[in-house]
C-alpha positions as CSV (number, residue, x, y, z in Angstrom):
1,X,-20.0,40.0,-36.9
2,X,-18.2,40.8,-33.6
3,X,-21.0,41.0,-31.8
4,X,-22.0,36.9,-32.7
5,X,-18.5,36.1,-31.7
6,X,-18.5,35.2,-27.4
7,X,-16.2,37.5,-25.7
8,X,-13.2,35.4,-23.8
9,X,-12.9,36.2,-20.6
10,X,-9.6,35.2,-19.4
11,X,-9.5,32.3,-16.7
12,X,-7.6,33.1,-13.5
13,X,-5.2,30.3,-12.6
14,X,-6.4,28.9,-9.7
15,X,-3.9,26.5,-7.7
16,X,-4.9,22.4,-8.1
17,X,-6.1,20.9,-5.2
18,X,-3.8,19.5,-2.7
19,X,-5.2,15.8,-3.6
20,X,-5.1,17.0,-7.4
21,X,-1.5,17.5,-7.2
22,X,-0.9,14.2,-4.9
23,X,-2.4,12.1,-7.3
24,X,-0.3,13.8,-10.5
25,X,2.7,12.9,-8.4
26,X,1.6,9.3,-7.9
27,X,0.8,9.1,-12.3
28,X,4.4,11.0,-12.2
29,X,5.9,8.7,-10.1
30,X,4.4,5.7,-11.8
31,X,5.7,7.2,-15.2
32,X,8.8,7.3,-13.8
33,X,8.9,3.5,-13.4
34,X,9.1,3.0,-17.2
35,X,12.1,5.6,-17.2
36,X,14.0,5.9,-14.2
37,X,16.4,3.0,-14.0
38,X,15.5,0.6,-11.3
39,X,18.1,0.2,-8.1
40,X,18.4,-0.3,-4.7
41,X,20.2,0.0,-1.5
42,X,20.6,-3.0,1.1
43,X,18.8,-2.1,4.2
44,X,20.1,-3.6,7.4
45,X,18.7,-3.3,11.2
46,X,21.0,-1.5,13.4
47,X,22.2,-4.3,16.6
48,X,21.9,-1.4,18.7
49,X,18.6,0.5,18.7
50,X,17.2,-2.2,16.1
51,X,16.0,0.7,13.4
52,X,16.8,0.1,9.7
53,X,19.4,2.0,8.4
54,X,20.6,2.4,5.0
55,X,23.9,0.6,3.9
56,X,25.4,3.7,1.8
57,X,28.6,1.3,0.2
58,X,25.7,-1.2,-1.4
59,X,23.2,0.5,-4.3
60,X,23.4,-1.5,-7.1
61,X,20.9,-1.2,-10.3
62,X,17.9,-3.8,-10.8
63,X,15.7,-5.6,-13.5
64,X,12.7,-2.9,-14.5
65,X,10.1,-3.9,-12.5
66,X,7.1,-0.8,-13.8
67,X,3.8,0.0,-12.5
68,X,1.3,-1.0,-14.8
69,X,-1.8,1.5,-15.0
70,X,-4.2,-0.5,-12.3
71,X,-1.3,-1.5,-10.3
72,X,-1.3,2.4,-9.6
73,X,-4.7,2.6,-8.4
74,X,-4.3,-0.6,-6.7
75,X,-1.7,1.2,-4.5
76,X,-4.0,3.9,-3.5
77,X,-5.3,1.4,-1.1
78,X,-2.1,-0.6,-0.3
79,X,-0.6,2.9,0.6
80,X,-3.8,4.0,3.1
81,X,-3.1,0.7,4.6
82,X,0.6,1.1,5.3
83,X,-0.1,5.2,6.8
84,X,-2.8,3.3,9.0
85,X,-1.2,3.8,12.3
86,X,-1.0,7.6,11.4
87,X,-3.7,8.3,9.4
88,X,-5.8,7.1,13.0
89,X,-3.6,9.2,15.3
90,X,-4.3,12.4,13.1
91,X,-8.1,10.9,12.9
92,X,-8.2,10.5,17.1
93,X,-6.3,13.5,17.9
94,X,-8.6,15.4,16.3
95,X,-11.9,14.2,17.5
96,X,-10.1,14.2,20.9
97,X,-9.2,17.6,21.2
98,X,-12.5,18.9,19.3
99,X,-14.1,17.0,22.4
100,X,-12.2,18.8,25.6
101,X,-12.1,21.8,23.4
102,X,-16.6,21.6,23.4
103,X,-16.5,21.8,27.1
104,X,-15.3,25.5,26.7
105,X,-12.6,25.6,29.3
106,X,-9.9,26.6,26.5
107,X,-11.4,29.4,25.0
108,X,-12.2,30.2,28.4
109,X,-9.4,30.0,30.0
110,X,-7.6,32.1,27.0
111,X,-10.5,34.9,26.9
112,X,-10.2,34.9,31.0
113,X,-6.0,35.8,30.2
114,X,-6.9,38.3,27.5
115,X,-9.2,40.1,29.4
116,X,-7.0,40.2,33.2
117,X,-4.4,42.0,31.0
118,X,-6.8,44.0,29.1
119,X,-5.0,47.4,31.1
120,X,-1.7,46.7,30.5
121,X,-0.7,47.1,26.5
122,X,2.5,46.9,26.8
123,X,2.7,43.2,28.6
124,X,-0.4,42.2,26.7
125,X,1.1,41.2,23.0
126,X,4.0,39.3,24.7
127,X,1.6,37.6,26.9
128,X,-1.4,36.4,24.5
129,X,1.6,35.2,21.7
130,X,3.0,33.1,24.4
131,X,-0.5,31.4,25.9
132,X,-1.3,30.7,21.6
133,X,2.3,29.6,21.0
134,X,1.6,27.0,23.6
135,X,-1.3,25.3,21.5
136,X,1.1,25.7,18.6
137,X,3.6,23.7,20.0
138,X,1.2,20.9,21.6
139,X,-1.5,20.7,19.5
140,X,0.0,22.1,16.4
141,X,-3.4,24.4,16.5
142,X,-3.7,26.2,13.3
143,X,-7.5,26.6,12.4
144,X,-8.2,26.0,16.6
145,X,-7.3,29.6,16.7
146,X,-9.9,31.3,14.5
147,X,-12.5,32.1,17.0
148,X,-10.7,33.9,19.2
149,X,-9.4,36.7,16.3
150,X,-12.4,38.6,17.1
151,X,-11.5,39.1,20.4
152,X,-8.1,39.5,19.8
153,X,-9.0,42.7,17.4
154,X,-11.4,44.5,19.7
155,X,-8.8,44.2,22.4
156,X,-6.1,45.6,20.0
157,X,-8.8,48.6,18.8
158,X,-9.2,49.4,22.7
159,X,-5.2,49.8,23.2
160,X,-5.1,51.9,20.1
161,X,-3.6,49.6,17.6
162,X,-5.2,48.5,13.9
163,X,-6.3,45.1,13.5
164,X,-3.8,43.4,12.0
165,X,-2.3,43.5,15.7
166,X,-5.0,41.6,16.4
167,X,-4.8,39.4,14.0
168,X,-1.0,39.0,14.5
169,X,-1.1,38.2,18.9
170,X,-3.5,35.3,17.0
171,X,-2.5,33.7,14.0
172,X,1.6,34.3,14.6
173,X,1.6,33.8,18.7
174,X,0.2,29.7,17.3
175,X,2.6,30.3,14.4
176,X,5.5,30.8,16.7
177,X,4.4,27.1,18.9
178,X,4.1,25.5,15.2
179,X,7.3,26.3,14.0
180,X,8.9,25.3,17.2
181,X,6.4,21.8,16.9
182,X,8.5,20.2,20.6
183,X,5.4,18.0,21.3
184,X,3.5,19.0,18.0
185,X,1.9,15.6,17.4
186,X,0.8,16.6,13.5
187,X,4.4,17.2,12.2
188,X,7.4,16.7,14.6
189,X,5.8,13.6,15.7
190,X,4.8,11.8,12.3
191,X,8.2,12.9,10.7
192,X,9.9,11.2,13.7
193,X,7.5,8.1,13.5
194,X,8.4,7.7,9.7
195,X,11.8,8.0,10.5
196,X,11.7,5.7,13.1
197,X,13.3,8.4,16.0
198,X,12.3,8.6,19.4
199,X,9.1,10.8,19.9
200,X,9.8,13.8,20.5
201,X,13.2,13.9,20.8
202,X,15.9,17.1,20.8
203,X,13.3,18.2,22.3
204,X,15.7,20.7,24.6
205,X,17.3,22.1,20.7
206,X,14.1,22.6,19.8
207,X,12.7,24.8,23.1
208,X,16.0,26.7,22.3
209,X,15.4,28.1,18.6
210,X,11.3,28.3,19.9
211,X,12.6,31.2,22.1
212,X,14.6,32.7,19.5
213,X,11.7,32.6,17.4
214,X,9.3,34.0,19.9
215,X,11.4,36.8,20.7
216,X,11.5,37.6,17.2
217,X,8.2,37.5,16.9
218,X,7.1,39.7,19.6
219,X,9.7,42.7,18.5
220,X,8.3,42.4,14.9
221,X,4.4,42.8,16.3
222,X,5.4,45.4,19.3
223,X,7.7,47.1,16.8
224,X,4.9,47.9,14.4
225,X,2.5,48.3,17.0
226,X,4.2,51.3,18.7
227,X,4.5,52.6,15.3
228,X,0.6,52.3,14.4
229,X,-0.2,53.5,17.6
230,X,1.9,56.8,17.2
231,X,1.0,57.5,13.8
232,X,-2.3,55.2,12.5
233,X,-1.3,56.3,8.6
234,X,1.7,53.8,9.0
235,X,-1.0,50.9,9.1
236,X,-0.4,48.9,6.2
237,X,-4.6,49.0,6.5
238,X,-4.2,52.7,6.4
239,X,-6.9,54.3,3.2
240,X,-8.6,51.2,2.9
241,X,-12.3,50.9,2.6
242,X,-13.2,47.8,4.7
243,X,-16.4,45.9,6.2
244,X,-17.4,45.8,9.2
245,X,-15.6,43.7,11.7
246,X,-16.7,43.9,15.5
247,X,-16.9,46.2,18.0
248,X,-15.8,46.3,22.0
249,X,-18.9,46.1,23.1
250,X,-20.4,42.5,21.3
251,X,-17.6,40.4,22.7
252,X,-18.5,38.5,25.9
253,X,-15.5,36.6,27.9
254,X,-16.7,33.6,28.6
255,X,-16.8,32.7,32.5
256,X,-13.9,30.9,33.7
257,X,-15.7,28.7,35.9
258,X,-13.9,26.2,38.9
259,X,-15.2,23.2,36.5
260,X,-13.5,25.1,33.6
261,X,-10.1,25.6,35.7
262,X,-10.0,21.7,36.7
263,X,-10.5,20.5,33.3
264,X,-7.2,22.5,32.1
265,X,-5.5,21.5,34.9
266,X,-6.6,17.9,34.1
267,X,-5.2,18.2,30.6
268,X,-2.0,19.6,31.6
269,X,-1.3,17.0,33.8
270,X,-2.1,14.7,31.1
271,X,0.0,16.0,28.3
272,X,2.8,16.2,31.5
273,X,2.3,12.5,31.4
274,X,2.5,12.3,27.7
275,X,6.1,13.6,27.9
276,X,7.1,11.6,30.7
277,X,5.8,8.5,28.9
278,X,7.4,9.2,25.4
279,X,10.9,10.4,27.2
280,X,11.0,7.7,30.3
281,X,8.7,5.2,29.1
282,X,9.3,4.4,25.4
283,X,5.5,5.5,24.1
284,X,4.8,5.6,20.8
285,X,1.9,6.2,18.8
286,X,-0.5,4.0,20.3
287,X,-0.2,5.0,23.7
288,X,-0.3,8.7,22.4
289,X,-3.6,8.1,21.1
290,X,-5.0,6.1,24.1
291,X,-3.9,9.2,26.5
292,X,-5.7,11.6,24.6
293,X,-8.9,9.8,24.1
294,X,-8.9,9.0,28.3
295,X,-8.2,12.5,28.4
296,X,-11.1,13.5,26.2
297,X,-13.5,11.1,28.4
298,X,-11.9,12.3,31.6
299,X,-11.9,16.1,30.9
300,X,-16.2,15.8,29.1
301,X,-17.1,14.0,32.1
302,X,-15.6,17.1,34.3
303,X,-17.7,19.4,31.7
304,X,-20.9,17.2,32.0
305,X,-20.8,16.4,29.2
306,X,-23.6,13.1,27.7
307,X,-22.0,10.9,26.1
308,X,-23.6,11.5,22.9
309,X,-22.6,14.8,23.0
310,X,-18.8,13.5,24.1
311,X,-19.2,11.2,20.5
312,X,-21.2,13.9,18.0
313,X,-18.1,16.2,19.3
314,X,-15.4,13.0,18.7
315,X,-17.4,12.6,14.9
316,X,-17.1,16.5,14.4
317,X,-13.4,16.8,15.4
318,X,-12.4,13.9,12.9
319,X,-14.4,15.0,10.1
320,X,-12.7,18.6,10.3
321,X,-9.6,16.9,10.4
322,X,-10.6,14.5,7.4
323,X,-8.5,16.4,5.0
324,X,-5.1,16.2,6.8
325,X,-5.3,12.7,7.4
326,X,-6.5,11.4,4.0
327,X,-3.4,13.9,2.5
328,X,-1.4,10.9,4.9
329,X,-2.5,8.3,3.5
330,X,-2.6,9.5,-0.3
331,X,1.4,10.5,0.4
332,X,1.9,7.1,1.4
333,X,0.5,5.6,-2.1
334,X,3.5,7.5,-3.6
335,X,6.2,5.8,-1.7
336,X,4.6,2.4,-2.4
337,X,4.3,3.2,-6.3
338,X,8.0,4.3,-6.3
339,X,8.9,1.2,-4.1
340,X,7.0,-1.3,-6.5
341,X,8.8,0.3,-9.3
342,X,12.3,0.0,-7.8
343,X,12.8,3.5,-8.7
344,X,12.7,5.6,-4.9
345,X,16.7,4.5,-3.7
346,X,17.7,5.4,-7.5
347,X,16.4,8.9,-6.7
348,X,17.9,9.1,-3.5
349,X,21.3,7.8,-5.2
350,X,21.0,10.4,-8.0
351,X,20.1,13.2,-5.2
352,X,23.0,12.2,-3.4
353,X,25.7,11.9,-5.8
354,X,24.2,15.6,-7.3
355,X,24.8,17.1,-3.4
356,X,27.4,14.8,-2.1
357,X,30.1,17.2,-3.2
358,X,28.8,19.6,-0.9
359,X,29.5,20.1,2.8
360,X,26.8,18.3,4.7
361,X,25.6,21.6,6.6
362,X,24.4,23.3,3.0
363,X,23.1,20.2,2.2
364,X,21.1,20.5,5.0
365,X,19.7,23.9,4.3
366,X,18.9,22.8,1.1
367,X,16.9,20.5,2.1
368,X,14.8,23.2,4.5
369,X,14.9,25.2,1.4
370,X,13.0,22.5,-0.8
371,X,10.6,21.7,2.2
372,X,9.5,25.3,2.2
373,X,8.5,25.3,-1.7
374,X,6.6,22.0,-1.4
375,X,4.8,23.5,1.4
376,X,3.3,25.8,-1.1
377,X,1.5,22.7,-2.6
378,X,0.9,20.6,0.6
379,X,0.0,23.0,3.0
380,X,-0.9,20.3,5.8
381,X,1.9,19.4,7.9
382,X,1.3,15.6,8.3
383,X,0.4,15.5,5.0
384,X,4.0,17.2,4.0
385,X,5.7,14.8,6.4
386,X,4.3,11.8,5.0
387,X,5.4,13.1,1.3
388,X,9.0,13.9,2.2
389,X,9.8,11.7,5.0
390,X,10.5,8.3,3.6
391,X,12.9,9.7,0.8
392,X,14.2,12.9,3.3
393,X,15.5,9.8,5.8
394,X,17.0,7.5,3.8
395,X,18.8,10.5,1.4
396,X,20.0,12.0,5.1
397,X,21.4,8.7,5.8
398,X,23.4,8.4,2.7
399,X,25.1,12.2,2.4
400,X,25.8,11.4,6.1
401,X,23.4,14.2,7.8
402,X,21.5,12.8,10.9
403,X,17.8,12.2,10.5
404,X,17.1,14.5,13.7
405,X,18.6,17.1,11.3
406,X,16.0,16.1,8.1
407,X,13.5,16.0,10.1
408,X,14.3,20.0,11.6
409,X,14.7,20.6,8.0
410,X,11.4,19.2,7.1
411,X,9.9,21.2,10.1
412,X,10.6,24.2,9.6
413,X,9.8,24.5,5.7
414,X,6.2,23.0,6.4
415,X,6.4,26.3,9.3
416,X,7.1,29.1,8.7
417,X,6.0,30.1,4.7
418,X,2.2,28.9,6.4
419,X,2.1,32.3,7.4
420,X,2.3,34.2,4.1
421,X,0.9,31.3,1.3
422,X,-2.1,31.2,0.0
423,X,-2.6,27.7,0.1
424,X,-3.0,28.3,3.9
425,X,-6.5,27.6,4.8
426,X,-6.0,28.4,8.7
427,X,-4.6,31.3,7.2
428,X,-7.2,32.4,5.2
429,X,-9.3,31.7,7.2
430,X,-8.2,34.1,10.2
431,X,-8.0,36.9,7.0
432,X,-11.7,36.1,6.1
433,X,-12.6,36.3,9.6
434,X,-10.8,39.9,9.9
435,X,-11.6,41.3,7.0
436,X,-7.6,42.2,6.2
437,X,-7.1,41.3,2.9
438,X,-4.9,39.1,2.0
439,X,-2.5,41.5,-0.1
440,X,-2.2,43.7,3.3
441,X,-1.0,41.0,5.5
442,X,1.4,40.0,3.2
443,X,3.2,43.5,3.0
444,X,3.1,43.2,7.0
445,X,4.4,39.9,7.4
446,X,6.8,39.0,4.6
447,X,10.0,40.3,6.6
448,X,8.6,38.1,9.0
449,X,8.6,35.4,8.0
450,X,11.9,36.3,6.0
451,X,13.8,36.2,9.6
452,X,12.7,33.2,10.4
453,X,13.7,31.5,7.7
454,X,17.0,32.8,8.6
455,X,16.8,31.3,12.3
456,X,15.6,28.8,10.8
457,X,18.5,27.7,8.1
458,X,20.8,28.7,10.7
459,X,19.6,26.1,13.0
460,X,19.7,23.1,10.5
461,X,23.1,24.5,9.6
462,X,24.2,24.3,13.1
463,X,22.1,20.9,13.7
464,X,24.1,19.6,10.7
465,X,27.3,21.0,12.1
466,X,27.3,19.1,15.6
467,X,25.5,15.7,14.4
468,X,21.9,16.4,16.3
469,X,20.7,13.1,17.4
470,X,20.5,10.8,18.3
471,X,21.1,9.7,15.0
């Protein structure tokens, strides 16, 4: 008799989908329609710097105005329409940088750095954390830094070190440029956009909790690295049985080549341009995403490149980014449903009458706090920003906390926890790629990342504290 019976095997939970748990918040949200009471706040522009601010003094509750079950899907569309401006910046940024990036002068120009300091250990962790924290804070690289974790390992094995100081000068130098995000287009700059602040602004407040995190950083990885190296049984890899991962000798540093060096200096100059435009100049996301495709022309033309290899290398960068930017759009449909319904300035009413008795500065933390457990389920920063932003804003304007200061909050949950969850796929990614399972990193890292989400409530508090602007 047992044996006609079918064993049950017991299902492992596997986390939903990052569009799967979008579109249960949009049926949520349109659920809440029929529920929530219906209210608003009177928006007014500001006579000064013409943004729209929210009049705290006016919400007042509304007529029930629900989303009927097509409505809903008919905002999937509306809300895609309205994220249009960003959804094409993420889609052109992309494709841009895949396109300089085809030319080889990056990894180039990073192998060429790695392998100059190949003879000095003690200068080299520093060093290759800082050149990736660069792309972090620029480009917001994330995946971009995959390839070179080979490298990074067989340079680590030659000074003596395991591999997850490798793996480490990688994944947590780009790690260290995210968090910091100054002229990270992907999250700083579409949380800004959405709440309608100047590009890149506190820009200097952000450079100064980017060193503190870097320094961090580097005495976490030279710490444990000093400690491998003088005893290897302290490896948190130490008596594990792992594949094979690369050796010394199969890793070829590509030539820096003249061509490769003028290209780079092309694109600095370029993104130099970029900040001089969006500080002196008043650019905004159009002429962002002009620059960087004239840059992408300018910088394929220096690599020979055809220009049907300039647009299958355009095609390839905006497909890989695909995900991210749809995640924009799909975060937008949620605003739209809870704006049809009447119901988003109730939430931020309720919100802020829950927290108002609070001093503004925990508020604030709380609100990095939340940021960080939502970015367990939305793992892709402009995705994230384009979830929280339009309710972050407005709630930061009504418990009277600057929008600079939601948006630092906003940045640094989406941050730092990306190098411990594993929703990460940049993440796991570089572990696949490694071979360090997943388990191992986290008992190396978790302190990590547990000090910089101390920096990093510590600077909200203080961003809170003196009113970071400029508004």
């Amino acid at each position: 008799m047992s044996s006609s019976k079918k064993e049950t095997i017991p299902r492992k939970f596997e986390v939903p989908h990052t569009y799967v748990i979008l579109f249960i918040i949009i049926v949520l949200a349109t659920i809440g329609t029929y529920f929530i009471p219906a209210g608003v706040y009177d928006r007014v522009k500001d006579a000064i710097t013409g943004r729209t601010i929210v009049d705290v003094a006016s919400f007042h509750y509304v007529d029930q105005t629900p989303v009927s079950f097509f409505n809903m899907f008919k905002a999937i569309p509306l809300g895609m329409i309205r994220a249009a401006n960003i959804v094409f910046l993420v889609f052109i940024m992309g494709g841009a940088f895949t396109m300089i990036k085809s030319t080889g002068s990056i990894d180039a120009g990073i192998s060429r750095v790695i392998d100059k300091f190949r003879d000095r250990d003690k200068l080299i962790i520093p060093v290759i954390m800082f050149l990736f924290s660069i792309l972090g804070f620029t480009i917001g690289a994330a995946e971009e830094v995959i390839p070179f974790v080979p490298i990074a390992i067989a340079l680590s094995r030659g000074f003596g070190y395991d591999d997850i100081v490798g793996v480490a000068m990688v994944s947590t130098g780009a790690a260290i440029g995210f968090s910091g995000g100054m002229l990270n287009p992907f999250t700083v700059g579409v949380a800004q956009g959405i709440s309608e602040l100047p590009l890149y602004s506190a820009l200097a407040y952000r450079s100064i909790f980017y060193v503190v995190l870097y320094v961090i950083a580097v005495w976490y990885v030279l710490r444990y690295a000093a400690k491998v190296k003088a005893d290897p049984t302290s490896s948190v890899l130490y008596g594990i049985e792992r594949d094979y991962v690369v050796d010394d000798t199969e890793i070829s540093v590509p030539e820096f080549t003249g061509r490769h060096k003028l290209e780079l200096a092309v694109l600095i100059a370029g993104v130099a341009y970029m900040v001089y435009g969006v500080l002196k100049q008043g650019w905004y996301i159009n002429e962002i995403s002009a620059l960087f495709i004239l840059l992408a022309i300018i910088v394929s033309i220096i690599g020979r490149r055809t220009m049907n290899q300039m647009a299958r290398s355009f095609v390839q960068g905006a497909r890989d980014i695909c995900f991210g930017a749809l995640v924009v759009g799909l975060a937008r449909v949620i605003l739209v449903v809870m704006e049809q319904g009447q119901i988003m300035d109730s939430m931020i009413h309720g919100l802020a009458m829950t927290v108002s008795w609070l001093p503004n500065q925990i508020t604030a933390v709380g609100m990095f706090v939340v940021n960080s457990i939502i970015n367990f389920f939305i793992p892709s920063g402009s995705g994230q920003a384009a979830t929280v932003m339009p309710i972050m804003s407005p709630l930061a304007d009504v418990l009277g906390i600057t929008r600079q200061t939601a948006v630092l909050a906003f940045q640094y949950g989406d941050a730092f926890s990306n190098q411990i969850i594993p929703t990460s796929g940049a993440l796991l990614g570089i572990l696949a790629l490694a071979k360090v399972p997943y388990d191992r990193w986290l008992k190396y890292n978790w302190k990590l990342v547990a000090l910089w989400s101390l920096v990093g409530a510590v600077s909200v508090f203080v961003a809170s504290l003196i009113e970071l602007g400029p508004f």
